[in-house]
N, C-alpha and C positions, 0 to 999 in steps of 0.2 A: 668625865676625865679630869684629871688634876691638871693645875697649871701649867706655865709655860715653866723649864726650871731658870735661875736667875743665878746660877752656879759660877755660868761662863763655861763648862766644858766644852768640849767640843759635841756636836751632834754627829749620832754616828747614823747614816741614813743610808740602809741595803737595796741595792738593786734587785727586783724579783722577774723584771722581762724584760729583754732589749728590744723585741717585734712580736708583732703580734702570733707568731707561730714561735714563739722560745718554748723553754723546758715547761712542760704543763706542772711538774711539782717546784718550778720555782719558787709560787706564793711561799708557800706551805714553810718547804724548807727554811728560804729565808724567815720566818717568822718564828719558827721554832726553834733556828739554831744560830741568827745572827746578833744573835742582844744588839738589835738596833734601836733608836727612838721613832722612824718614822719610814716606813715600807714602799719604796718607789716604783712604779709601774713604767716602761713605755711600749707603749703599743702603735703607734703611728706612723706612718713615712708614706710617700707621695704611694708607691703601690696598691695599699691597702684602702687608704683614702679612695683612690678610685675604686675599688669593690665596692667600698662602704657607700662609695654617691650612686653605684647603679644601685646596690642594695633597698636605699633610699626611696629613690625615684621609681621602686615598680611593691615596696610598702615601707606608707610614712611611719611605722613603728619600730623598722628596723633602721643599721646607723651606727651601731656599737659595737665591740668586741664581744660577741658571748661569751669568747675562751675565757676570758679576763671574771664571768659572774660564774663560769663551771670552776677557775681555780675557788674563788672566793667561797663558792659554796665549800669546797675541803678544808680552808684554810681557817675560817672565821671563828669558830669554837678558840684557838690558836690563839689568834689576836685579840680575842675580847678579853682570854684568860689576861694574855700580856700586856693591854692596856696599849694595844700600839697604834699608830694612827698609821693610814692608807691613802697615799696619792697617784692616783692614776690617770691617764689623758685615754686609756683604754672606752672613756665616753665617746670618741671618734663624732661622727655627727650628728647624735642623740645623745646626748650628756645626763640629760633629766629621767630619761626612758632607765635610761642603765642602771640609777641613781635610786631611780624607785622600786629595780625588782632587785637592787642590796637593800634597800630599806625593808621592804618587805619580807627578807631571805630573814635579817634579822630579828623582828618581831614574830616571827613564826618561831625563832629559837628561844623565844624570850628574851632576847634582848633590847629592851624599850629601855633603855639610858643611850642606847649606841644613835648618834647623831648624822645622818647622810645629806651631803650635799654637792650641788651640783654647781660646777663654774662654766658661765657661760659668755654670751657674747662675740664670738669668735666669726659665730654664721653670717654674713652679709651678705649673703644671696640674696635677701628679699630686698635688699638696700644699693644696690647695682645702680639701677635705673636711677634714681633720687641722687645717687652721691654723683651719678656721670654729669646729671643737670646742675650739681652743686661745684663742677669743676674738676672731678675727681675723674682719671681718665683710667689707672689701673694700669698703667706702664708693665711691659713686659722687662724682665729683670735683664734682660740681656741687648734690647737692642731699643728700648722704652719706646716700643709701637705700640699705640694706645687698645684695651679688649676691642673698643670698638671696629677692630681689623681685623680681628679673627675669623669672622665668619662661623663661627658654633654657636648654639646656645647653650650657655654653665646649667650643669646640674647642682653646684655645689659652689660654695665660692666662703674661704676660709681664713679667716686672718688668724699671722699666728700672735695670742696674744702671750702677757710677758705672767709675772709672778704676783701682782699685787693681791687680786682676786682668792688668790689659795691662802696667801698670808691672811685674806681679812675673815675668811671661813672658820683658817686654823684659833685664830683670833678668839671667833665668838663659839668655837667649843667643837669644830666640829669635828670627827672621827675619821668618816672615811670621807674623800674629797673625790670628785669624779670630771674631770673636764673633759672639755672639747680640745681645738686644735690651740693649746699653748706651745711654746719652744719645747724642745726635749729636755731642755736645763732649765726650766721653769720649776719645776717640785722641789728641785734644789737648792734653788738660788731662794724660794719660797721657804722654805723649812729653816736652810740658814738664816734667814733675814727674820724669822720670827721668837725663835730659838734664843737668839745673841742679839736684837733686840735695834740692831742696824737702823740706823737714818738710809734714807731710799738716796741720800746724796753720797754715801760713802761708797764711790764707785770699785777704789781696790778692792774692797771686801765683798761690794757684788760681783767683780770680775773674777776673783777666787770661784765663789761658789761653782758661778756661769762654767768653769772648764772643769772643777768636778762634778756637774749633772753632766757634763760634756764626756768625761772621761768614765763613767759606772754606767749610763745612759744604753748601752751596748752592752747591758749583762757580761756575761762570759768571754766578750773581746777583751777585755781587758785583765781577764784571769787565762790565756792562752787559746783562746780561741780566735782562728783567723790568723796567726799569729807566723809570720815568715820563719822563726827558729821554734816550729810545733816541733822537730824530731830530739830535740835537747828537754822535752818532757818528758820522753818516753811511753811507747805505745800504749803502756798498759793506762797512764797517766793522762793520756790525753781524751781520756772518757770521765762523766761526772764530773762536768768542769764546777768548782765553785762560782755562784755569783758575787761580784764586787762590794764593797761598803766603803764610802768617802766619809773618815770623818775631818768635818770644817769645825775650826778655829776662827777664835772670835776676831782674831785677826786677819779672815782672808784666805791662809794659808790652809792647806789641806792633807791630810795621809790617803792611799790608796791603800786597804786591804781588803782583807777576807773574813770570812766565819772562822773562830777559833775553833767550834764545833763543830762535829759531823761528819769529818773523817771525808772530807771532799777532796779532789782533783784538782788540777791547776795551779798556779801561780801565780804572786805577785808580783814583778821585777822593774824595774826600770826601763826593760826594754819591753816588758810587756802593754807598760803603762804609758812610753813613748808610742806605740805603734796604736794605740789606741787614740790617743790625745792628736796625730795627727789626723786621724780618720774622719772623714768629709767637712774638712774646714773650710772655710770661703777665702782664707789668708793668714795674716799674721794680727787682723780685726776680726772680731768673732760678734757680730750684731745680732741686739736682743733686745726687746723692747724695752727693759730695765735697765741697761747698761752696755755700754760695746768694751769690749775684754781688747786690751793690747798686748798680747802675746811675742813681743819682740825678746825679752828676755827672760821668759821662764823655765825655770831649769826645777831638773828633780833629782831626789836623794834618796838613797837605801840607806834603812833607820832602822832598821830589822828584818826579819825573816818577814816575807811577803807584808810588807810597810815601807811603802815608797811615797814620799814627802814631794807636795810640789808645790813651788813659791815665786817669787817676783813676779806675779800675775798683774797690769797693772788694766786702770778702768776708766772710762769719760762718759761726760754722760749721755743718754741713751739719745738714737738717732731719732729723725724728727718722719721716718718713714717704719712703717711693718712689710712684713711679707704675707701675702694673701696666694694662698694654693688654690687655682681654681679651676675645675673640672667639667669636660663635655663629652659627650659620647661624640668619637671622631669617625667612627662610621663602624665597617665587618674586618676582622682578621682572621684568617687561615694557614695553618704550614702541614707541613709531610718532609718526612727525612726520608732520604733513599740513599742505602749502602752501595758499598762497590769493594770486591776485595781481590789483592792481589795485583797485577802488572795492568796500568795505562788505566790509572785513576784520571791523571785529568780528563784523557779523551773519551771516558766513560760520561766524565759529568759534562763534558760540555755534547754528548748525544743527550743528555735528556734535557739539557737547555734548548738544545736545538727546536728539537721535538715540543715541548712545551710553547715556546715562543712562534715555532711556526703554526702552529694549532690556533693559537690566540690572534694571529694577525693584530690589525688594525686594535683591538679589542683591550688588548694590555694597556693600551692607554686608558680607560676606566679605573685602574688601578694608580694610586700613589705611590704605592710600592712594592716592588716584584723584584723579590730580591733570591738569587744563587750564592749561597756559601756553605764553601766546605772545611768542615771540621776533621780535623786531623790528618794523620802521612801513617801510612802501612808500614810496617816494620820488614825491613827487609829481610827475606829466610825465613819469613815466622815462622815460630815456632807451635801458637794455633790458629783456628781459619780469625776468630777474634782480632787476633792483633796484626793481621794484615787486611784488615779494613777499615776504611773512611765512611764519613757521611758525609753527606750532600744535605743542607736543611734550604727548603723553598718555603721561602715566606713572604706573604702577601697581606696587603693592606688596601681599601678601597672606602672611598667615602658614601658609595651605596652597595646595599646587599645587591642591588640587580646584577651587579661585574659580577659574579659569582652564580652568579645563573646559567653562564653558560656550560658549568660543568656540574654533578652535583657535589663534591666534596676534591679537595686539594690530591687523593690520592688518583682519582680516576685520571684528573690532566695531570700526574707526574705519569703516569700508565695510558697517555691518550695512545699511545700506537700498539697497544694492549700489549701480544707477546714478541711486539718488534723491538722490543727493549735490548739495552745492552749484552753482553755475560757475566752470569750471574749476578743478575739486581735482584736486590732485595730490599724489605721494607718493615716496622714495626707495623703487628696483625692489628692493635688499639687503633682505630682509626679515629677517635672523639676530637684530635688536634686537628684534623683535616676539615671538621665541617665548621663554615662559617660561625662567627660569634662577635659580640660589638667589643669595641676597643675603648679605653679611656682616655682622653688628650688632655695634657696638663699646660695649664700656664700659668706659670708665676709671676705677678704682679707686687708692684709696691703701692703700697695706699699710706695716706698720709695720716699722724699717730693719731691725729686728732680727733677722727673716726673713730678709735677703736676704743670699745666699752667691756670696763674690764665690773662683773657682778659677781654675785653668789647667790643660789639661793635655796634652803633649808629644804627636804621633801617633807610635804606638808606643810610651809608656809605660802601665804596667799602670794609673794612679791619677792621679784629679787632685789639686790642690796647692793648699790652702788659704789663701784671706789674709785676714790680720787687716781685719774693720770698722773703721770711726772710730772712736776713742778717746773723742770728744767730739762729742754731738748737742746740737741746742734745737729748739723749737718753729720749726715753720717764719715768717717775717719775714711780716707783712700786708702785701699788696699797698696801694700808694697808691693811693685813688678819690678828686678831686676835683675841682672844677668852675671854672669861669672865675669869678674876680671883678668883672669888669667894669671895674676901674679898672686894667687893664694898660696902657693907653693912655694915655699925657700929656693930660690937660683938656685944658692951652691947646692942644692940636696937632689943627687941625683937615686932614683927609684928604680932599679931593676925589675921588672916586669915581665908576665906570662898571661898570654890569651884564655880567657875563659871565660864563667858567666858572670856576673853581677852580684848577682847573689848569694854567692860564694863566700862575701864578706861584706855584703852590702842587706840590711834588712828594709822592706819596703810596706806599705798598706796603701789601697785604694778605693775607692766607692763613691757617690754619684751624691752629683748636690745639681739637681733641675737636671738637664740637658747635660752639664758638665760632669767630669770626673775628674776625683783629685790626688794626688797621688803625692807621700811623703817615702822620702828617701832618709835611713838614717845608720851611723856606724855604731862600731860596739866601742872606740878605743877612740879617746881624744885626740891624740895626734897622728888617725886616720879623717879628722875632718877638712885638713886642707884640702888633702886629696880628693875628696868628696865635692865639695865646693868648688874645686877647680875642673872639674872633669865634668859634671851636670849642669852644662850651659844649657842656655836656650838649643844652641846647634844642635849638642850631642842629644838634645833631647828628641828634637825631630829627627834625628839620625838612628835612635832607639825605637823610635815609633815606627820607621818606616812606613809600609805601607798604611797602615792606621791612621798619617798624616796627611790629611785632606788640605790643608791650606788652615789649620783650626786655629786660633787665636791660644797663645801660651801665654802665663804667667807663672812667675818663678819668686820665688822671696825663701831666704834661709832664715834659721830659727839655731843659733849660737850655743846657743844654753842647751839643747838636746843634740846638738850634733847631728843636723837636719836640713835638707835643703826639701823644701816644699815644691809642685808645680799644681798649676788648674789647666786641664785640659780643656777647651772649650767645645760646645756641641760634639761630644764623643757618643753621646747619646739618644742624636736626634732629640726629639721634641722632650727628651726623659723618658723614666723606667717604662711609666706605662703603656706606650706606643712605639718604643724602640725596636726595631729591628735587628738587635745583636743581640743573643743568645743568653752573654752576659748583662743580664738588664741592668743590674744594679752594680757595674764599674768593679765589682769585687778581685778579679782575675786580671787585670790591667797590671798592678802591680806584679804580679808572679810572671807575667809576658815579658817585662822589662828587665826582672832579675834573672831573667834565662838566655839576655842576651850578651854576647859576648863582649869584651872590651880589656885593654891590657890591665892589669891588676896587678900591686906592686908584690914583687914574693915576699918580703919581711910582712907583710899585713897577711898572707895567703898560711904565713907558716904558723901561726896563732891558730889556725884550726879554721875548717870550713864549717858556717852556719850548718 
């Protein structure tokens, strides 16, 4: 592969997966039709991690995404032609494994110049025990009660590590890069920094990159997918969405577009690019092992058609903690949904609560959790038997298979009084969700940076290759929590107003960071932000949430430059995605609940047109 170039352009670096279940011809596409420099993968987040640790632990060779070697098998002829280099964290918890059947995919096509390597380090499972006696306690992110209170044994225990590791691979030549658990802005914060040539102290320019791996990291969210104003793309339009391409400047600064080629779908907008950009942030501090990003004032610009500019990104240096995801089997989970249609839904569903719970006696206590919720409200008159029905989803949780013994599958105890049942219940004939299966419990810990070994190593070289940590840590930056003043609003400016929903002229995005969910609020029209700002206090928030609102710990902090006011929900998700008990695992739908709720809305902003 030819050098690094020394031009100073910008690097133009394409998105080809946001999860591990995206477009399966993303590689492909993006490589044939994004004239990029450097082909970015992400494959990871708390969900699949947990697949991947049971995957693990019942054979040590699996661990990885396979999706990620079937794109690559179509794609590869593709990129060798193009000379492009490939980084992916699609290594999941076998990095090496994944590393050596691309290595070998390639040598079978003939390609013995093509260089694979694997970045590792991340796994400290085996180093748990050693680092606890060395002082390291593994603090839970939320309330720093030490692993050792948990009560589980880790299948898996994952620190996320930062960018240095990719840099020093890209460095010594190599092609495709495979990691384990890095940040999701790692490949990009890495591609910028080697590209353009950055000292590791020039935190603006790592904080730039940091929110453009931040903002393409999400494929297709950021080209209208997910996206609160999807019906202003138009139906036909909102299929074949383009994947993203960030190109960074050696300044830091960033454009957000697309393939010029291809004749793709989607968008690139300002607002596409804000509702992205807010999506599961921790605050207005974006912590990385590399760098913490200070997001207080950066604002973005339309510079073209689908080319939206984002800048005053500012940077300090990186916190003297990581984040370690780590994983235990938390025991057996089961559910069953049972319909009900037509007149006296509730007291339909509260007979088969009955009925269930009096069956189980003493016995529900085995269980941690035995939960009733019902999804949806019947349309009144409907007009088919469909849309005058609800469901009922029963789902349970227990830290041993035996609780589960006493019935054989979830649908029998929703039917323990067989045909003594309501009228007309009904039920999905798939019964596979009903029989017991193990659950994944996650906890996020902080472990301190100094732990964390950031290597590389060549397939088919004897040893991996060491790179230097920061030079320079601090205390990680406090997140900003504060509330509406009340006086965001001009006195003399009085606002005429009409009840309706939210989102009417409010755009929103939500999704899940550990246990929590977060949720960004933003306008189309600048001097709709006072109003915005003044209206989404802490109050009105738990006043939107209603019932939703357990007692859960809020944080609010606005964002000026985007026309934004941010919130962190706390514990919305219980223990996180993968042992959650709401439906919505991954906080996605939070936002679209909040924009459906009512609140007065001024008519000069209502008369510019409904989202």
């Amino acid at each position: 592969m030819a050098a690094p170039r020394i031009d100073r352009r910008p690097i133009r670096v394409g998105a080809f997966s946001g999860y591990a279940g995206d477009r399966y011809d993303g590689l492909l596409r993006q490589a044939t039709h994004g004239n990029v420099d450097i082909l970015f993968g992400d494959y990871l987040a708390e969900v699949n991690i947990a697949r991947l640790a049971l995957d693990r632990s019942q054979d040590p060779t699996k661990g990885y995404e396979m999706r990620f070697f079937r794109q690559f098998c179509d794609a590869v002829d593709v990129i060798v032609e193009k000379r492009l280099r490939v980084v992916t964290n699609a290594g999941g918890l076998n990095p090496s494994a994944l590393a050596e059947a691309c290595d070998k995919l390639l040598k079978s096509r003939g390609y013995q110049e093509m260089k694979v390597a694997a970045v590792t380090g991340d796994d400290v499972l085996p180093f748990i025990s050693s680092l606890t006696t060395d002082g390291e306690h593994f603090p839970h992110l939320e309330d720093q009660r030490p692993l050792a209170s948990w009560g589980l044994k880790p299948i898996s225990a994952n620190a996320y590590c930062g960018a240095r590791a990719i840099v020093g691979a890209l460095d010594a030549g190599a092609d495709i890069i495979i990691t384990g658990r890095v940040t999701d802005a790692s490949p990009v914060i890495a591609a910028s920094q080697w590209w353009h040539g950055w000292s590791w102290n020039a935190y603006d320019r790592l904080a730039g990159a940091l929110l453009a791996g931040h903002c393409i990291e999400c494929g297709p969210y950021c080209t209208g997918g997910n996206f609160s104003g999807f019906k202003s793309l138009g139906a036909e339009r909102c299929i074949d969405l383009a994947f993203p391409i960030a190109e960074v400047s050696a300044d830091g600064t960033f454009i957000i577009t697309r393939p010029e080629q291809g004749n793709f779908n989607g968008v690139v907008t300002i607002d596409t690019v804000r509702s992205q950009m807010l999506y599961e942030l921790q605050g207005n501090i974006y912590l990385n092992p590399d760098v913490q990003g200070i997001l207080n004032d950066v604002q973005v610009q339309e510079v073209g058609r689908d080319r939206v500019r984002v800048f005053n990104v500012k940077g300090a240096a990186p916190p003297d903690t990581t984040k370690v995801a780590i994983c235990a089997v938390g025991g057996h989970q089961a559910e069953q949904w049972v319909c009900a249609t037509g007149l006296d839904i509730k007291e339909k569903f509260a007979n088969v609560e009955l009925h269930v719970k009096a069956h189980l006696g003493e016995k529900i206590n085995e269980f941690n959790v035995f939960d009733f919720t019902q999804y949806g409200v019947p349309q009144e008159d409907p007009s088919t038997e469909a849309l005058g029905t609800a469901m009922l989803r029963i789902f349970a949780q227990a830290p041993k298979l035996e609780a589960f013994s006493h019935f054989d599958n979830m649908l029998q105890l929703a039917f323990v009084e067989g045909l003594g049942h309501f009228p007309g219940m009904h039920f999905n004939l798939d019964t596979r969700i009903c029989l017991p299966k193990p659950y994944i419990e996650y906890w996020p810990a902080l472990m301190n940076i100094k732990y964390l070994t950031n290597q590389y190593q060549f397939v088919g070289a004897e040893s991996a290759v060491a790179v230097t940590g920061p030079s320079q840590i601090t205390a990680p930056l406090r997140q900003s929590n504060y509330d509406s003043t009340g006086k965001e609003l001009d006195s003399s400016v009085v606002l005429e107003t009409v009840r309706g929903p939210l989102g009417w002229i409010v755009h929103a995005r939500s999704g899940d960071k550990g246990g929590n969910v977060n949720v960004g609020f933003y306008v189309r029209h600048e001097d709709e932000y006072p109003w915005l700002r003044s209206l989404l206090s802490h109050k009105k928030m738990v006043e939107l949430l209603s019932k939703e609102f357990v007692g859960n710990k809020i944080e609010r902090v606005e964002f000026p430059g985007i026309w934004a006011v941010h919130f962190v929900v706390h514990d919305y998700l219980g223990n996180g995605v993968s042992s959650t008990s709401r439906m919505d695992a991954l906080g996605k739908s939070l936002a679209e609940f909040l924009r459906a709720k009512y609140v007065n809305l001024p008519k000069k902003f209502l008369a510019r047109g409904r989202i």
